[in-house]
C-alpha positions in Angstrom: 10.8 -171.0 -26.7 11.9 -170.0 -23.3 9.9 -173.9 -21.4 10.5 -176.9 -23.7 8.0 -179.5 -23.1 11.1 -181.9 -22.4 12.8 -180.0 -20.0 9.1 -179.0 -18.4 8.6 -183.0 -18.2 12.2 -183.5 -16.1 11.4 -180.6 -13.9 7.7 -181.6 -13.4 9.5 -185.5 -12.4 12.1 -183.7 -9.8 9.6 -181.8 -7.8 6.2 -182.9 -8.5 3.5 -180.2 -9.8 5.4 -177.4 -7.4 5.1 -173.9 -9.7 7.7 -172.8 -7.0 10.5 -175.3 -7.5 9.5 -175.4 -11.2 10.1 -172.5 -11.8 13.3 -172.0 -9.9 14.7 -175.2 -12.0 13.5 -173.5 -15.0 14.6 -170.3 -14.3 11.8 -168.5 -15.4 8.8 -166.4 -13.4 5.3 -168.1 -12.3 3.8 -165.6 -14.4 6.0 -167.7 -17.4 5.3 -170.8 -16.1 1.5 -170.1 -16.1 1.3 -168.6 -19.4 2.9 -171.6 -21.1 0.7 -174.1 -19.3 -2.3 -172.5 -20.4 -1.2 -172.5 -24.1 0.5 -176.2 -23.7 -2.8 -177.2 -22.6 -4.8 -175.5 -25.5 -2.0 -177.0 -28.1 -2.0 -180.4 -26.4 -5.7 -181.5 -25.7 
């Protein structure tokens, strides 16, 4: 899995919700970041 939800969590806490800085921290694209959102979310209701 390329986002755990742990390091997702710490990221989230550094910068607030910032897809930007997130993704910079992460190292991955927006595109990424979006696409895992959307299927955290449906996992995670």
């Amino acid at each position: 899995m390329l986002i755990s939800s742990v390091e997702y969590e710490l990221a989230e806490g550094l910068y607030g919700p910032s897809p930007n800085l997130i993704t910079r921290e992460l190292g991955v694209t927006t595109h990424i970041l979006a696409t895992w959102q959307d299927l955290y979310e449906r996992t995670h209701d």
